[in-house]
C-alpha positions, 0 to 999 in steps of 0.5 A: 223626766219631769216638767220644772215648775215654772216661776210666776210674776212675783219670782220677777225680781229674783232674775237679772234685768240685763240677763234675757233671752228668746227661745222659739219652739218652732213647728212643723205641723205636729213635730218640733224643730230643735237645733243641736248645738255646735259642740264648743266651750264656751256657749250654752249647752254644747252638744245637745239639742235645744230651741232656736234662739239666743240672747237679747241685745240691750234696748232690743224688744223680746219680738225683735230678738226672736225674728233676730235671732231665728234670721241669723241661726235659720235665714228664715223671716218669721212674721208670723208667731205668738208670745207664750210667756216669760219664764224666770229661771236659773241659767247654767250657763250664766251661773244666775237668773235669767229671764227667757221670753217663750214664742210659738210658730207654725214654719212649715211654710218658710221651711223651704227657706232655710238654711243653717247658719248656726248648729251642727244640725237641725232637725223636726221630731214627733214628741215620743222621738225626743226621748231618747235624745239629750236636751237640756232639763228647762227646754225638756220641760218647756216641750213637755208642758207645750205638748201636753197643753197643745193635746188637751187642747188648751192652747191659754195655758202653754207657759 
């Protein structure tokens, strides 16, 4: 499948200011941890795997909703992570623009910790297993460019 082309700062506006979101591609060793989503109407993408994170409250800093979110959904502490970059992209889910801050982080030191509080289940896989499991197109795509960017070695360019 291929990547989504990823908007760049003069795309800004087209998102909605109130409509944010953090996203963690979280790391054990090599292998990313996704979260398969409880199977519900009512929230985004049922029944499919996808990255740990969620929605911004209002006033709450990108940094904040990530340690936030990953406490509520993992009950693990995250101090220690990178901001990858914001992507500006259309949510399904909302039917609009959205904007979603992208973070990194190594847990294979918290791992365990946690606990999952939110998901049917969670799970780390290789990159070639993700394949053959359904993830949704925007997240597929932030994986993609994340691997091939973490094979060459250019970690400056992931998002």
């Amino acid at each position: 499948m291929p990547s989504p082309s990823y908007p760049d700062s003069r795309e800004v506006a087209s998102s909605d200011p109130d409509l944010r979101f953090v996203l963690a591609i979280l790391l054990l060793g090599a292998r990313y941890v996704l979260q398969l989503r409880d199977n519900k109407p009512g929230i985004s993408a049922p029944g499919v795997w996808g990255l740990f994170g969620g929605r911004m409250e209002p006033g709450e800093q990108p940094e904040q909703a990530l340690i936030r979110e990953i406490q509520e959904e993992l009950t693990i502490d995250l101090t220690n992570f990178r901001f990858l970059g914001d992507i500006d992209a259309f949510s399904a889910y909302a039917g609009r623009m959205a904007r979603y801050s992208i973070f990194e982080a190594e847990i294979s030191d918290l791992w365990t910790d946690h606990h999952l509080n939110e998901g049917q289940a969670v799970n780390a896989f290789e990159f070639e297993e993700l394949v053959g499991i359904e993830i949704p197109p925007l997240i597929r795509g932030m994986l993609e460019q994340h691997h091939s960017c973490a094979t060459d070695g250019d970690n400056r360019k992931i998002l």
